[in-house]
C-alpha positions, 0 to 999 in steps of 0.5 A: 195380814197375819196368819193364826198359827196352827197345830202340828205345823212348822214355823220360824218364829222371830221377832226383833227390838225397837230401832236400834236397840237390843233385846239382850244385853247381858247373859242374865236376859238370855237366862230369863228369856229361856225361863219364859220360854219354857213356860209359855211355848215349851207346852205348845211346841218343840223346838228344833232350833234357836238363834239369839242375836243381840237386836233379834231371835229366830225360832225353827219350831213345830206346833205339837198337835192339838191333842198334845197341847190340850193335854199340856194345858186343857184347864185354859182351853176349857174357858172359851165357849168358841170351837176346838180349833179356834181356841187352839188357834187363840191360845197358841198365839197368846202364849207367843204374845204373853212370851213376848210381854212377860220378857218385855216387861221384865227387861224394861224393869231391868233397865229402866226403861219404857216402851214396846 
């Protein structure tokens, strides 16, 4: 079951490669994961700290709080007709889903690969 994240909570964040691959390969994919980083979950949360290992990355951060995030982004929140606190809830985990798309993306065009 998954557990919708929430406004001014605190999480460890991680995630990992398929099987025995790895996530980065080179300097340049740190880079590019940072960029994304920053634009999807820097509006969202702060940050306290990161471990990017080569299979798998762990993040310590906060949700800000719910006026913070509307103020960081209120634009995209006034698209759903759905309460407050389950927009907040639903943009919270699409900015780690579009994260954890965008640099997959990206990291398959670079190494020419398919999949997940």
């Amino acid at each position: 079951m998954k557990i919708p994240l929430e406004p001014d909570k605190y999480y460890n964040i991680y995630n990992h490669a398929n099987g025995k691959e790895n996530l980065f390969v080179n300097k340049g994919n740190h880079k590019l994961f940072f960029e994304k980083y920053e634009y999807y979950i820097n509006p969202i949360a702060d940050t306290f700290a990161y471990c990017l290992m080569p299979n798998h990355f762990h993040f310590a951060l906060r949700i800000k709080t719910e006026k913070e995030i509307v103020e960081n982004r209120s634009e995209s929140l006034k698209l759903s007709e759905s309460s407050t606190d389950e927009r907040i809830k639903k943009y919270l985990s699409k900015q780690f889903s579009n994260l954890f798309s965008s640099y997959t993306q990206a990291f398959n065009k670079q190494q020419k690969r398919k999949g997940s």
